[in-house]
Every structure is written in structure tokens, then in C-alpha cells.
MARNU-899367 format. One record per residue (C-alpha): residue number from 1; residue in three letters; x, y negated, z negated. Coordinates in steps of 0.2 Angstrom, whole numbers. Layout:
[nuro NUM,"Ala",[X,Y,Z]]
...
***
This chain:
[nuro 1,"Unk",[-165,69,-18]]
[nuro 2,"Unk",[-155,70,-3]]
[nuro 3,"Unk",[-139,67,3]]
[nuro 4,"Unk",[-135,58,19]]
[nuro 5,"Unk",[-120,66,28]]
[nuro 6,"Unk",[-111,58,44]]
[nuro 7,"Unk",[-96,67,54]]
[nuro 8,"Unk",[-85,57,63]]
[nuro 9,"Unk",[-78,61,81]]
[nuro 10,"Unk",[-62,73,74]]
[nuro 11,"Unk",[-72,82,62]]
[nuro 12,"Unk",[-83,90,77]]
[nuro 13,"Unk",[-68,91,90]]
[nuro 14,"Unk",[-69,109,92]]
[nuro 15,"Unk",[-77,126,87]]
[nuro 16,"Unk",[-65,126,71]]
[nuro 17,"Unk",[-70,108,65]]
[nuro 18,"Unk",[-89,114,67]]
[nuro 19,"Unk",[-88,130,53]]
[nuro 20,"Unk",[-77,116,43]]
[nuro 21,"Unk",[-94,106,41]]
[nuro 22,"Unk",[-103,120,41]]
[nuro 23,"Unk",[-92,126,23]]
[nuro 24,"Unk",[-95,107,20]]
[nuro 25,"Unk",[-116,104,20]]
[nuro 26,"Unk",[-118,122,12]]
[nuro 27,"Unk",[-107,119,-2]]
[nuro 28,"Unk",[-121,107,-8]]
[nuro 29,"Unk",[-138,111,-4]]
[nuro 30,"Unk",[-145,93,-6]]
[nuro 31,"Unk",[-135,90,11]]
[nuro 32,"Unk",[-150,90,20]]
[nuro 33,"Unk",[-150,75,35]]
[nuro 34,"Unk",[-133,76,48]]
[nuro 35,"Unk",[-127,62,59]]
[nuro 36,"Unk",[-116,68,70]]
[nuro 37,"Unk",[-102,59,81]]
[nuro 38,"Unk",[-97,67,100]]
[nuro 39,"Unk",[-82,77,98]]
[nuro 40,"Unk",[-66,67,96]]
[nuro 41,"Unk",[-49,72,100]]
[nuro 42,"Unk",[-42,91,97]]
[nuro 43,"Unk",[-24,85,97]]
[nuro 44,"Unk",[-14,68,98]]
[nuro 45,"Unk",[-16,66,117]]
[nuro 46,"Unk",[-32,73,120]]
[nuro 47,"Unk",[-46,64,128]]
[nuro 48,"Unk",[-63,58,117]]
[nuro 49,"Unk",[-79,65,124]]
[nuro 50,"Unk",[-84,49,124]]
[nuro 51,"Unk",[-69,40,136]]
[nuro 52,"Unk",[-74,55,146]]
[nuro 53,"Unk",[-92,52,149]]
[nuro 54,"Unk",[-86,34,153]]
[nuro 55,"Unk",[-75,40,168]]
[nuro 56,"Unk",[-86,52,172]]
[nuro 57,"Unk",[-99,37,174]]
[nuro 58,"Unk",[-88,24,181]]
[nuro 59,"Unk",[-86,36,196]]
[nuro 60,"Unk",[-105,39,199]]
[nuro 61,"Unk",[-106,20,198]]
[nuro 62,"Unk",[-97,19,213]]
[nuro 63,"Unk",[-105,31,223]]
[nuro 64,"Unk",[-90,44,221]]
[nuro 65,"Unk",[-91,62,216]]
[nuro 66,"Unk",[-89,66,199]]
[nuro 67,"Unk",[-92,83,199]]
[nuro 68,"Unk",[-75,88,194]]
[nuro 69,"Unk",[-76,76,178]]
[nuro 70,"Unk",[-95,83,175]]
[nuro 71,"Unk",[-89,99,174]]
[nuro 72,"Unk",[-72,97,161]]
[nuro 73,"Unk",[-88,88,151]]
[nuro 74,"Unk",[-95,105,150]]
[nuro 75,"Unk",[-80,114,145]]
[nuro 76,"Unk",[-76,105,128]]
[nuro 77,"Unk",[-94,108,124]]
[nuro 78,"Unk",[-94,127,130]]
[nuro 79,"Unk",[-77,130,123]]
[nuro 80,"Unk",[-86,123,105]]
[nuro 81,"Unk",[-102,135,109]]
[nuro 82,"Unk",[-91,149,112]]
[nuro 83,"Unk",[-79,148,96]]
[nuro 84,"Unk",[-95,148,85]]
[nuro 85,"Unk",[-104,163,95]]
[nuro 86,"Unk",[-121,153,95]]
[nuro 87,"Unk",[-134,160,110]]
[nuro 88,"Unk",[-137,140,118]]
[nuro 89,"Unk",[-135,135,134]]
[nuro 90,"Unk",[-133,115,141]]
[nuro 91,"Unk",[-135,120,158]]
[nuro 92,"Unk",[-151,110,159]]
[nuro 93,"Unk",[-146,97,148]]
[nuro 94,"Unk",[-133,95,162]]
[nuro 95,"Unk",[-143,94,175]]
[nuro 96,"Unk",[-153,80,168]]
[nuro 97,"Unk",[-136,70,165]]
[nuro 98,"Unk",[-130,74,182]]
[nuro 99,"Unk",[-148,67,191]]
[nuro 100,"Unk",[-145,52,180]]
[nuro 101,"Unk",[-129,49,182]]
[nuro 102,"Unk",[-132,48,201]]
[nuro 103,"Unk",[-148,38,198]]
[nuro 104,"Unk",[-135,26,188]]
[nuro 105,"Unk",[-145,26,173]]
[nuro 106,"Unk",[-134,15,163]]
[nuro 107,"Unk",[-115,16,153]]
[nuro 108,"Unk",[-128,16,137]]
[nuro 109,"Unk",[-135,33,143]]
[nuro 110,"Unk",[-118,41,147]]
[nuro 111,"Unk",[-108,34,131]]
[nuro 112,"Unk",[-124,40,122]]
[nuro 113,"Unk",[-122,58,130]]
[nuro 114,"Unk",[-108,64,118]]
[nuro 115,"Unk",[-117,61,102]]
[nuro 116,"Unk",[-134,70,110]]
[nuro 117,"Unk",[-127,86,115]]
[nuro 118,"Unk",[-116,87,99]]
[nuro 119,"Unk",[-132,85,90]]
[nuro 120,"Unk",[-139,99,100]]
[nuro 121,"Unk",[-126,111,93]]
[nuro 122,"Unk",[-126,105,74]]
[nuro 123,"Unk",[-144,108,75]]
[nuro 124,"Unk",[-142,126,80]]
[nuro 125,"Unk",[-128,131,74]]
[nuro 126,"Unk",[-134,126,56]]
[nuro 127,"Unk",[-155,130,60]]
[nuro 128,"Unk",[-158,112,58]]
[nuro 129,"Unk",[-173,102,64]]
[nuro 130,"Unk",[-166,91,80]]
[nuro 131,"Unk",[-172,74,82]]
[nuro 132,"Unk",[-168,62,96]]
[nuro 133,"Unk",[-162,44,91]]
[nuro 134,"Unk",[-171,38,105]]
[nuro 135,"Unk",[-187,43,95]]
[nuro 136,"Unk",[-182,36,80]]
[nuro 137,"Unk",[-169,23,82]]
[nuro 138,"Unk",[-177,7,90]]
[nuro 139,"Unk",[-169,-9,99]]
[nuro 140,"Unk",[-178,-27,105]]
[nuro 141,"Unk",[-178,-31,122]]
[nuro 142,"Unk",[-163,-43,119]]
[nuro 143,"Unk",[-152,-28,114]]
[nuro 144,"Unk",[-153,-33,96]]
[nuro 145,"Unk",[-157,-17,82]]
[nuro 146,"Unk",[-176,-17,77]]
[nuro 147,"Unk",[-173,-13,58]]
[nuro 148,"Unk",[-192,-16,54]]
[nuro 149,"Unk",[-199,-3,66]]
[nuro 150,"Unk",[-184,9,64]]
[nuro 151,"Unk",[-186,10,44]]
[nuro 152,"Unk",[-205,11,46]]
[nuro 153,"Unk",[-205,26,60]]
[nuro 154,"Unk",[-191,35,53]]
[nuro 155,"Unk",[-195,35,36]]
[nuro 156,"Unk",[-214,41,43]]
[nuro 157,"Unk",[-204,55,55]]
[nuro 158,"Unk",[-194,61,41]]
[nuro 159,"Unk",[-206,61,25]]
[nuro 160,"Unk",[-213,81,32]]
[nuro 161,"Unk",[-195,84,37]]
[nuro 162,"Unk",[-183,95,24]]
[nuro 163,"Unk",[-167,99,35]]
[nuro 164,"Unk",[-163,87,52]]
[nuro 165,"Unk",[-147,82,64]]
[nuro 166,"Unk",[-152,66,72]]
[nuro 167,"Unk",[-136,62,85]]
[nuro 168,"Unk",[-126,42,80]]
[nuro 169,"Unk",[-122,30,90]]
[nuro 170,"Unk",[-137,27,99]]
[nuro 171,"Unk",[-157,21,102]]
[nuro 172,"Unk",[-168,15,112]]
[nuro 173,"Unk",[-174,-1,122]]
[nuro 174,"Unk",[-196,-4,121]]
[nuro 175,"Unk",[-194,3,140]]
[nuro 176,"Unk",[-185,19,130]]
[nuro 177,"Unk",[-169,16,140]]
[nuro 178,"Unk",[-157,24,130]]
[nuro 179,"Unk",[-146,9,121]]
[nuro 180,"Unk",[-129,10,111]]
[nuro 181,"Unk",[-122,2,96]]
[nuro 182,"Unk",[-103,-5,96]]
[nuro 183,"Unk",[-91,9,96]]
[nuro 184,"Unk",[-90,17,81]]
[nuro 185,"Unk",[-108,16,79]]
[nuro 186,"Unk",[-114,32,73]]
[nuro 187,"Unk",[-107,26,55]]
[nuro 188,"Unk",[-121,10,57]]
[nuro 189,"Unk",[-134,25,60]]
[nuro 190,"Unk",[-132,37,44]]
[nuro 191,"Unk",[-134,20,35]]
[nuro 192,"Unk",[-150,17,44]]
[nuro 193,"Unk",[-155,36,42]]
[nuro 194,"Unk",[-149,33,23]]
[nuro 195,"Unk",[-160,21,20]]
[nuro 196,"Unk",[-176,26,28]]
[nuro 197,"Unk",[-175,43,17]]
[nuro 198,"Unk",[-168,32,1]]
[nuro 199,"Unk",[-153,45,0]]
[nuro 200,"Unk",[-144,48,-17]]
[nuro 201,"Unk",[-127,46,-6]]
[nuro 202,"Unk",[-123,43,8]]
[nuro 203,"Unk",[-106,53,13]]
[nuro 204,"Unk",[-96,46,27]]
[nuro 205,"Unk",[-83,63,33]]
[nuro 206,"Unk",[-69,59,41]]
[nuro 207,"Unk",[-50,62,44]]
[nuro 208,"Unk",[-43,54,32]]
[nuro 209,"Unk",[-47,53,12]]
[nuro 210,"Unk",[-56,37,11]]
[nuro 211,"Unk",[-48,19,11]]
[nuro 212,"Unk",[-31,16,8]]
[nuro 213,"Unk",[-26,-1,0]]
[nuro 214,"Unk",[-13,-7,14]]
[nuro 215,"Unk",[-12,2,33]]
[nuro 216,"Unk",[-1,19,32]]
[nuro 217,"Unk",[7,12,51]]
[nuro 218,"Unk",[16,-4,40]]
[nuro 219,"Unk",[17,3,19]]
[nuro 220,"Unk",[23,23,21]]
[nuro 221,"Unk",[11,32,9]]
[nuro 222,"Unk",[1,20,4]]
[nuro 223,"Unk",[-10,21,-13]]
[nuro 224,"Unk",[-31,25,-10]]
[nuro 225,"Unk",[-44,16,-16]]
[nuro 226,"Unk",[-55,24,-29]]
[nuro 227,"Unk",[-72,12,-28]]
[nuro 228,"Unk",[-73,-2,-19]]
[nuro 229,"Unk",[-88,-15,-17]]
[nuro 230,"Unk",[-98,-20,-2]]
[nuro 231,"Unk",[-90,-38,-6]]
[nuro 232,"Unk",[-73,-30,-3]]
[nuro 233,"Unk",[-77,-18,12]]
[nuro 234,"Unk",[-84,-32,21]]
[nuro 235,"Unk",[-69,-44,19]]
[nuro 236,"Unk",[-55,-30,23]]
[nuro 237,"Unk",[-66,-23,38]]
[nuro 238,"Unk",[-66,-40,46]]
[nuro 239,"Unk",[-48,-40,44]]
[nuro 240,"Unk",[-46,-22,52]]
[nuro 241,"Unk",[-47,-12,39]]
[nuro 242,"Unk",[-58,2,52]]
[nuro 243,"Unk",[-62,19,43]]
[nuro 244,"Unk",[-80,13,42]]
[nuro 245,"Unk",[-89,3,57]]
[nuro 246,"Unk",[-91,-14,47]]
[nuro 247,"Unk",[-110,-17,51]]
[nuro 248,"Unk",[-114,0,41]]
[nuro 249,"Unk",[-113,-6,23]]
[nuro 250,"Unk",[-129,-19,29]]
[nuro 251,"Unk",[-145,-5,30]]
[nuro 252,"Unk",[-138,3,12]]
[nuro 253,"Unk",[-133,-11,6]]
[nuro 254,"Unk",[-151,-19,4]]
[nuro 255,"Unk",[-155,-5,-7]]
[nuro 256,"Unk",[-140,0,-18]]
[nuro 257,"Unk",[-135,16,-10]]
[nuro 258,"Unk",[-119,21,-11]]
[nuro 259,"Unk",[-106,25,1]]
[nuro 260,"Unk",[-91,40,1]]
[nuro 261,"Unk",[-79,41,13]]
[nuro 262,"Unk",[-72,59,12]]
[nuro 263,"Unk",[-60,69,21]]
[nuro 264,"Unk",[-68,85,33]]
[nuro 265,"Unk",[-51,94,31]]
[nuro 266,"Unk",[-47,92,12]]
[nuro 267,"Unk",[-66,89,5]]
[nuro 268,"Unk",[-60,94,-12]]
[nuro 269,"Unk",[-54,74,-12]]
[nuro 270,"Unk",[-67,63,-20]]
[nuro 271,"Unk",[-61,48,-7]]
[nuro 272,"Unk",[-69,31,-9]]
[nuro 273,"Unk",[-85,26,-17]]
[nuro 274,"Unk",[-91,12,-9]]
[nuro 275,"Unk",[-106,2,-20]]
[nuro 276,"Unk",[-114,-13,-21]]
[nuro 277,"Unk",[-104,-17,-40]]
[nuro 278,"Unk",[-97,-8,-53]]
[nuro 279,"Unk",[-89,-10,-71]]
[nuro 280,"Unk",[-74,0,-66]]
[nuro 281,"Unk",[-58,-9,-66]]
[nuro 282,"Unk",[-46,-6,-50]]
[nuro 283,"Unk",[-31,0,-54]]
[nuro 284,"Unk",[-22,-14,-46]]
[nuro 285,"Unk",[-24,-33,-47]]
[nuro 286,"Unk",[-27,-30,-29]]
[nuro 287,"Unk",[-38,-18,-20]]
[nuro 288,"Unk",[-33,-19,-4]]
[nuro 289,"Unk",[-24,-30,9]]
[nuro 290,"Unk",[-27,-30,27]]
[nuro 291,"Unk",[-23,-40,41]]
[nuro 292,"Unk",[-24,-47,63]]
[nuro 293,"Unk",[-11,-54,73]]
[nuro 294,"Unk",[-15,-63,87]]
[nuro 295,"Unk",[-22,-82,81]]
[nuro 296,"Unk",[-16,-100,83]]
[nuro 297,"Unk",[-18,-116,73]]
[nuro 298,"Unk",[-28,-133,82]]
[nuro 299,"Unk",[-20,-146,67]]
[nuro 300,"Unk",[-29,-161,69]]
[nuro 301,"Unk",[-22,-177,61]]
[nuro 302,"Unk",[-32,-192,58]]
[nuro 303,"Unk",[-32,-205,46]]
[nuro 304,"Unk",[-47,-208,33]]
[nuro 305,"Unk",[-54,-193,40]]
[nuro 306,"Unk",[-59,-189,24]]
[nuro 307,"Unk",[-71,-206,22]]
[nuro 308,"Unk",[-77,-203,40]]
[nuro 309,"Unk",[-94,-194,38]]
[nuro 310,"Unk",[-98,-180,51]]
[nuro 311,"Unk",[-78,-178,56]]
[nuro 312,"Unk",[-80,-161,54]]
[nuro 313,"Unk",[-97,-156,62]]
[nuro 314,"Unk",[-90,-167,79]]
[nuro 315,"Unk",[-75,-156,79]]
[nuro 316,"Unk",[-83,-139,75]]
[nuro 317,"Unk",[-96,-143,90]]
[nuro 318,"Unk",[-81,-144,103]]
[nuro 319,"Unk",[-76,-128,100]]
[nuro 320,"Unk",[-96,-122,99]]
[nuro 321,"Unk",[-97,-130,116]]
[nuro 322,"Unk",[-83,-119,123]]
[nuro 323,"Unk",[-89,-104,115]]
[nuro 324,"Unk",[-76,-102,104]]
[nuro 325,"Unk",[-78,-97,85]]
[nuro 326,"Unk",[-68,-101,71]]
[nuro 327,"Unk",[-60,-90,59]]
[nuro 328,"Unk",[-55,-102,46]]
[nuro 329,"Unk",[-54,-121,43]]
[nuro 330,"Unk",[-44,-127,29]]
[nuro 331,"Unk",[-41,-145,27]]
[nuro 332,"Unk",[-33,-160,17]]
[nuro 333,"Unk",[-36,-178,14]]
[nuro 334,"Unk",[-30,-185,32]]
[nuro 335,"Unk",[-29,-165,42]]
[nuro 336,"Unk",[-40,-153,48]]
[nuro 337,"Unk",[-33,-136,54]]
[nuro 338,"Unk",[-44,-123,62]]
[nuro 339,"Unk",[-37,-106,65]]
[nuro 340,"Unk",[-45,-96,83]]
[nuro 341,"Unk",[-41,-80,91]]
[nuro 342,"Unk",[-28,-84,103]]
[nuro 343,"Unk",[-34,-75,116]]
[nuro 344,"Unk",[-52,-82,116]]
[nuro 345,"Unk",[-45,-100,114]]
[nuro 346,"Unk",[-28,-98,129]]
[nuro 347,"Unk",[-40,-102,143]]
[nuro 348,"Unk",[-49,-116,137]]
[nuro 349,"Unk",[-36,-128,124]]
[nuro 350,"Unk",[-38,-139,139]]
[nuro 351,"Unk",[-54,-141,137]]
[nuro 352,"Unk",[-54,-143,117]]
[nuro 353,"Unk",[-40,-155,115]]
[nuro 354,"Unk",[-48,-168,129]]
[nuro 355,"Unk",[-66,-166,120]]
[nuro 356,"Unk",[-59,-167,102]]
[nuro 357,"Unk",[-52,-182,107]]
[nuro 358,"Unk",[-68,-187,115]]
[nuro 359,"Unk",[-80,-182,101]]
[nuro 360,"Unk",[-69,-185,86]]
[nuro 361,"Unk",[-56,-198,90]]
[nuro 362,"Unk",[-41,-190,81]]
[nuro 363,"Unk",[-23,-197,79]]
[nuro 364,"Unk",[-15,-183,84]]
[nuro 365,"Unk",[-16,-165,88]]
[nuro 366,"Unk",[-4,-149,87]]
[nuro 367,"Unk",[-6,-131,93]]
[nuro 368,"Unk",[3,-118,84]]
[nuro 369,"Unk",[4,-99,92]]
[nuro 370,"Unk",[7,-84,87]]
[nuro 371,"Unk",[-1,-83,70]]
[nuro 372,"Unk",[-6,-68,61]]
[nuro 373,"Unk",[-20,-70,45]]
[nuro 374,"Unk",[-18,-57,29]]
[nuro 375,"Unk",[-31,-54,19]]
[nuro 376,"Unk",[-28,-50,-1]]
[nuro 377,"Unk",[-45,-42,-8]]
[nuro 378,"Unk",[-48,-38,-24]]
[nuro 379,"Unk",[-61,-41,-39]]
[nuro 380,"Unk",[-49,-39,-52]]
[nuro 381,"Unk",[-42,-56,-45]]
[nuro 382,"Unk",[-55,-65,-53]]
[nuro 383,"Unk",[-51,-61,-71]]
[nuro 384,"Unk",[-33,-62,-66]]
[nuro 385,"Unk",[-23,-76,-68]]
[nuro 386,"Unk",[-8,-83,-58]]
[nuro 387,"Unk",[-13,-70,-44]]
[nuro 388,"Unk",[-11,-83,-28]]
[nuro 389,"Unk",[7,-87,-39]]
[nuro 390,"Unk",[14,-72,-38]]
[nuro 391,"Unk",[8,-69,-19]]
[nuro 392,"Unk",[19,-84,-15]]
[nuro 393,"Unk",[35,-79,-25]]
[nuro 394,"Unk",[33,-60,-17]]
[nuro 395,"Unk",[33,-68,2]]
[nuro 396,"Unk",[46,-83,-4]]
[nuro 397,"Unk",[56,-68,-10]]
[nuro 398,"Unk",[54,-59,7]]
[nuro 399,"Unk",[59,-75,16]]
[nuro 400,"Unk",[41,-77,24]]
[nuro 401,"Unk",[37,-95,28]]
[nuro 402,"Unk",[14,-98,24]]
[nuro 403,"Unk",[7,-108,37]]
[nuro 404,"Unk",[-11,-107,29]]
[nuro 405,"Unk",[-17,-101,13]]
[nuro 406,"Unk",[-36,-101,9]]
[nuro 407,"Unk",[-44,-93,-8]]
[nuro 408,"Unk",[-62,-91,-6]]
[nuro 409,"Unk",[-76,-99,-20]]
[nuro 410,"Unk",[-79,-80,-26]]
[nuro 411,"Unk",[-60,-77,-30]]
[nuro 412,"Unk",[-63,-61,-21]]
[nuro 413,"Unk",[-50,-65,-8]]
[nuro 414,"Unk",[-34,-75,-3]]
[nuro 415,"Unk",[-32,-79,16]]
[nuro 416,"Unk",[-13,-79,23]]
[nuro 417,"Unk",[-8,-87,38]]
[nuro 418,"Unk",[10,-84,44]]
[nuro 419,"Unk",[20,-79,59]]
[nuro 420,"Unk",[15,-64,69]]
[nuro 421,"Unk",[34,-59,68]]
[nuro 422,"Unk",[31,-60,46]]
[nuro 423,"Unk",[15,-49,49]]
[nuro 424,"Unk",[22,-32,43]]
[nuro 425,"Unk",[35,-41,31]]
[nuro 426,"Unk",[22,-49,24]]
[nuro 427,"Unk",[12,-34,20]]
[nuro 428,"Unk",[24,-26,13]]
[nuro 429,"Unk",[31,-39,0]]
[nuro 430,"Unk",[11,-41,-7]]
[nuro 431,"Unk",[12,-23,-8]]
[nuro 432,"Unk",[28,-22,-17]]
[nuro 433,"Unk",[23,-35,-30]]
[nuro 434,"Unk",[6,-30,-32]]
[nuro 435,"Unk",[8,-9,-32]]
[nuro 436,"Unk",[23,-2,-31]]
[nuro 437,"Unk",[28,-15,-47]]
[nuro 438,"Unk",[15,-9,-57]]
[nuro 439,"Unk",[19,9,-53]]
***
């Protein structure tokens, strides 16, 4: 069996970092397949190699000369070649970036640079085999990840292969232009990679010591989370919980591997187990709370709506027609409230109010701004009773006024609308009641 490991941005921002990995993959020789990131920031204002190559493109793009960015490219790489006394050279690998950056080959093929040249190293530096993602990692014409062909030619590429660095983040278009996922994606491909070679594990190193159960910026030391299911991830990673890029838990999901977020600079932590169920309690009611600002409220009163078939499919198609989606929709007998990001919605309310009053006649409508949505996740709410009772008295207690509250058919999760102004006070008094009470 072997084990799956990834590297995030930080973890390979120097020369130091690298021989932290190295310590890392030898410690445990089933550590055989290596997804690295592009090297992340050495210190709190640092530049990510990736922003870099962005600039360093933009100004190619325009016809300018970027030889001076090109260059401070090559030093962060040279400065990492250096530290670990490796005999490579990227000269030429430089000179094929610069020809296609003047040949404008695409913000894909830049962004993609980081991840390709930092493969380049791990592969050496550890006498690893090196394995393009653009050979292995495959995308349809309409930009949308080929999982069929990928699982098929990678699992084929890999089944005479013991030791490999394949670089994150990217693929390739039929045409093989080089084509990106969302940022962050080099998590989404050790999940793919994962799942091609049926890993034991699939070990996600970071700089932190897997998920904590509320955002360290709003609850000063928060608690960490022990094991945590798919269900859970997904439902706090929409919310904004971002250790892990929320569309990696899907390729090693299908086939029950599990995932662990663990800490590059203190690997002696066991971090966060992430699997598709377990029988293990959580240690709380709650496993974890997370949250976004920046919503508002369409409330839409009419009478008998609730007798009137179809009243909420002609409202939902309003905003489908704008191309806006819909985060929540909770309702009553004679209202109807659906909660949108703000930003997305600002420039076209107009537009919504007229054609819900076109398309579904309503008595009245009202706008409310500012919102912030809180998620409260956690399995052991299920078995719990009085849990949505005692979120209510915490945030009654901590003179936060709900606009919305919406409890999912799974019990899994309660939703929480309040003002983006209660956001962080809100947090807090879930936390208190839930946590530091129990503590």
C-alpha cells in the first residue's frame, strides 16, 4: 500500500522547508507518490510564486518587458536549489517559459509554472520519478475535469511506477494547452492521484495542524477537530472553512479513502482525519462552526402562497434568469425569503424585484442587506437533543438578533442568519456554549 502525500505552498517556500519534507516522506517509507504546491510565502509579506508568475504574465500580455520579473522568478527557485546543494539547473526550463510568455501562451500556462518547476526539484532532490500533470491530468474542451480518462491513464502510468512527484494544480486541454484548477488546486489533484493508485491515505501537509473547530482570526486558540466526515467538510468548506480546497474530498470520496491534514512544521501532530463515517464521538455536540459575510435577504410576502402550486419555481426562475444563485430559501405559510450573495445580486435587484412581480405576483417585497450566514456542524447533533435551543439562548444571551435560521433534513447542520455587524459575536457565543462550557 501506498501513501499519498501533498505539500502545500509554505511547506516548499524555501530550501529549509524542502529538507522538512524530505525528514517527512523518509520517515515512512510507504510515502511514495508527492504532489507538490509552488513555493508559498517565506515570511508574512512575501510574494506567492504563483502572484508572481501572474505579474510576470500580465506584463507579457501587454507587450511590456518582463524580464526583470522573469528573473526574481529564478531567484526563489535558485535560492531553493542552492540551500539543498542539488546539481540542476532551470535555465532551459526558463527559456521555454520566456518564448511562451512572449508567445502569450495563456494565465493557465503561467499560474501552472510554479507548481512544474517545484516538481522539478522534489523530484531530484528526493530521486523521484517526475511526471508532468499535463500527461496525466486530463480536462474536456469546455474546461471541465475528465475524471474518466484521468483515473484510467493514471492509474495505467502509475501501476510500473514505485516512487513519483507529479506537480498540483494543473492539466491539460485535448489540444494539451496547459489548463488549471481553481486556486488551491493542487489539494483537488493528490485526491485524484489518490484515487487512481487506491492509497491507504491520503496526507494533506500544511501549515497549520489540521481543522480547528471555529476560525483562530474570531475564537483566540480555538479547539481542533480530531475526525471529521466528508458530510461535515463539505458543509464548513462551503461556509469558508479553507485548509482544504472544498472539491478534493469528491475523487477519494467515491472510494473511502481517507484524508489527514497534518502540520510540515510539527508532523509529530496527528491533525485531522477526514473519512467518509466513523463511530467515534466528537468531543463536542458540535464539530465545527463556520461562517460568510456579505449576503442579503429578498422576503417575499404573498397571501395563500402556500395553496398556489409552482409559487416557488416562478420565483426561483427570476433569479435563474439573472444568473444569480440562491444560497438558502426558507419559508412560511404566506412568505418566502431567499438569501443571495450581495455582491452578485447589488446590480441587478432592479431587475429581480420587477420580474418577481411579473412572474409571481407577490404582495409585497423587502430587501434586507448586510447579512452574514453561520454554519453549525456537527454529527453528534443528531443524537442530541435541544441543540438548536441552546444555540438560541447563547446568541439571546449575547444580544444577537436571528434573521434566519435553517436546520437541514440530515440534522447535520443549523444555518444562521444575522447581521454582518453580530458575525464575530455570534461565533463566539456558539463557541462559548458549545466548548468552552463543556471544557
Amino acid at each position: 500500500m501506498k501513501k499519498l502525500v501533498k505539500f502545500g505552498g509554505s511547506s516548499l517556500a524555501s530550501a529549509e522547508q524542502f529538507q522538512k519534507v524530505k525528514e517527512i516522506i523518509d520517515m515512512d517509507p510507504k510515502r511514495k507518490l508527492v504532489i507538490p504546491s509552488a513555493p508559498g510565502k517565506r515570511y508574512a509579506k512575501d510574494t506567492k510564486v504563483t502572484d508572481m508568475l501572474y505579474i510576470c504574465y500580465g506584463i507579457a500580455e501587454q507587450g511590456g518587458n518582463f524580464t526583470i520579473e522573469l528573473e526574481q522568478i529564478k531567484n526563489r527557485y535558485l535560492e531553493i536549489i542552492e540551500g539543498l546543494k542539488l546539481d540542476l539547473s532551470l535555465e532551459q526550463e526558463f527559456e521555454i517559459i520566456e518564448k511562451n510568455f512572449r508567445e502569450k501562451a495563456g494565465n493557465n500556462y503561467a499560474a501552472s509554472r510554479g507548481e512544474y518547476l517545484n516538481g522539478i526539484i522534489m523530484a531530484h532532490y528526493l530521486g523521484y520519478e517526475f511526471i508532468d500533470a499535463a500527461e496525466v491530468i486530463f480536462f474536456n474542451e469546455n474546461g471541465s475535469f475528465d475524471a474518466e480518462k484521468t483515473n484510467q491513464i493514471l492509474t495505467k502510468r502509475l501501476e510500473s511506477t514505485d516512487t513519483a512527484v507529479i506537480p498540483g494544480f494543473y492539466g491539460s486541454y485535448p489540444d494539451k494547452r496547459v489548463k488549471t484548477f481553481s486556486r488551491g488546486g493542487s489539494d483537488i489533484t493528490g485526491s485524484i492521484v489518490a484515487r487512481a493508485v487506491m492509497a491507504e491515505v491520503y496526507e494533506n501537509w500544511t501549515d497549520v495542524s489540521g481543522f480547528l473547530i471555529a476560525d483562530p482570526r474570531i475564537i483566540s486558540n480555538p479547539e481542533g477537530i480530531d475526525t471529521i466526515t466528508y458530510r461535515e467538510l463539505r458543509e464548513l468548506s462551503y461556509m469558508g472553512a479553507t485548509v482544504l480546497h472544498e472539491e478534493a474530498i469528491f475523487p477519494v470520496r467515491q472510494v473511502g479513502i481517507p484524508i489527514n491534514i497534518r502540520n510540515t512544521n510539527i508532523p509529530s501532530d496527528e491533525g485531522t482525519w477526514i473519512v467518509e463515517s466513523t463511530c467515534q464521538k466528537s468531543k463536542y455536540v458540535i464539530t465545527g462552526i463556520a461562517g460568510k459575510k456579505g449576503f442579503c435577504a429578498i422576503n417575499i410576502e404573498k397571501d395563500m402562497m402556500n395553496s398556489e402550486i409552482g409559487f416557488g419555481k416562478k420565483v426561483l426562475s427570476v433569479f435563474e434568469e439573472n444568473g444569480i444563485s440562491f444560497e438558502h430559501m426558507p419559508s412560511g405559510i404566506d412568505t418566502m425569503s431567499v438569501f443571495v450573495h450581495q455582491d452578485e445580486f447589488i446590480h441587478k435587484e432592479q431587475k429581480v424585484v420587477s420580474g418577481l412581480h411579473r412572474e409571481a405576483k407577490p404582495d409585497s417585497i423587502d430587501i434586507e442587506s448586510d447579512l452574514a450566514l453561520i454554519a453549525v456542524v456537527g454529527r453528534g447533533m443528531k443524537s442530541m437533543r435541544g441543540t438548536a435551543g441552546r444555540i438560541f439562548s447563547a446568541l439571546a444571551h449575547a444580544s444577537v438578533n436571528v434573521k434566519m435560521i435553517d436546520q437541514g433534513s440530515s440534522e447535520l447542520n443549523i444555518i444562521i442568519g444575522v447581521s454582518n455587524e453580530d458575525f464575530e459575536t455570534a461565533i463566539k457565543a456558539i463557541y462559548d456554549i458549545f466548548v468552552l462550557s463543556q471544557l
